[in-house]
C-alpha positions as CSV (number, residue, x, y, z in Angstrom):
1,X,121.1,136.2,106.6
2,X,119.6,133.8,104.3
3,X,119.8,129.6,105.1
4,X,123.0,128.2,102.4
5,X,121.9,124.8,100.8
6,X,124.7,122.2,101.1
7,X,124.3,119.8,98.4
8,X,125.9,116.9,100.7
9,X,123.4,117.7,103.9
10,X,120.7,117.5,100.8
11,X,121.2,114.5,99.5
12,X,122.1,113.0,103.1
13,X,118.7,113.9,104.6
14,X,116.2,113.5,101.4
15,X,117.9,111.0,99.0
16,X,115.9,107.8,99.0
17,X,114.5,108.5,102.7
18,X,111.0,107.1,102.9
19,X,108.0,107.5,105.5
20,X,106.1,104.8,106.9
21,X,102.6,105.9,106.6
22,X,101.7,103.5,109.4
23,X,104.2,104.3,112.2
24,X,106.2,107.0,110.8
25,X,109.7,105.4,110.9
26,X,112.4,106.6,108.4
27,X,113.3,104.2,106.1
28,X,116.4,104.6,103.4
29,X,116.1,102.3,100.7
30,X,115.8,102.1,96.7
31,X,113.1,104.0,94.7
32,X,112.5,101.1,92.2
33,X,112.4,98.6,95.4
34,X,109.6,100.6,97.4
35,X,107.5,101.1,93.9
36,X,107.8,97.5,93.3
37,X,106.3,96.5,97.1
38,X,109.8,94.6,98.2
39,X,110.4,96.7,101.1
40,X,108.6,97.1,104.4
41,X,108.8,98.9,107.5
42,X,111.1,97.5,110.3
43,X,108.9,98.4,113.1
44,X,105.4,97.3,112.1
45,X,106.0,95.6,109.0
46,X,104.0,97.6,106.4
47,X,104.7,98.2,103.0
48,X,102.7,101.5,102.9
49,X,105.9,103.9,102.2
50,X,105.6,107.5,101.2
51,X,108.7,110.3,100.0
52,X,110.1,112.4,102.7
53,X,109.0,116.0,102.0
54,X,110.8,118.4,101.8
55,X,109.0,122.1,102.6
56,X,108.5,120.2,106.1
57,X,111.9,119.0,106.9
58,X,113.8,122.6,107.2
């Protein structure tokens, strides 16, 4: 039996989710905002944010 795709657990667990690239905290914020440099990481303060990716997140 094949895996179903909910569109709600989708968007819950991949819509705006950022990586630090530093610690590796989860970060939930706005696309524009990260691209711009306005939001950094809560634990070690970096601004170094990367996409959550999907393929590796099953």
């Amino acid at each position: 039996m094949g895996k179903q795709k909910f569109e709600e657990a989708e968007k819950r667990l991949f819509h705006r989710v950022f990586i630090c690239m530093k610690c590796g905290a989860k970060i939930r914020a706005d696309n524009a905002k990260v691209k711009a440099g306005k939001i950094k990481c809560r634990k070690c303060k970096s601004k170094r944010l990367r996409g959550i990716h999907k393929d590796t997140k099953k």
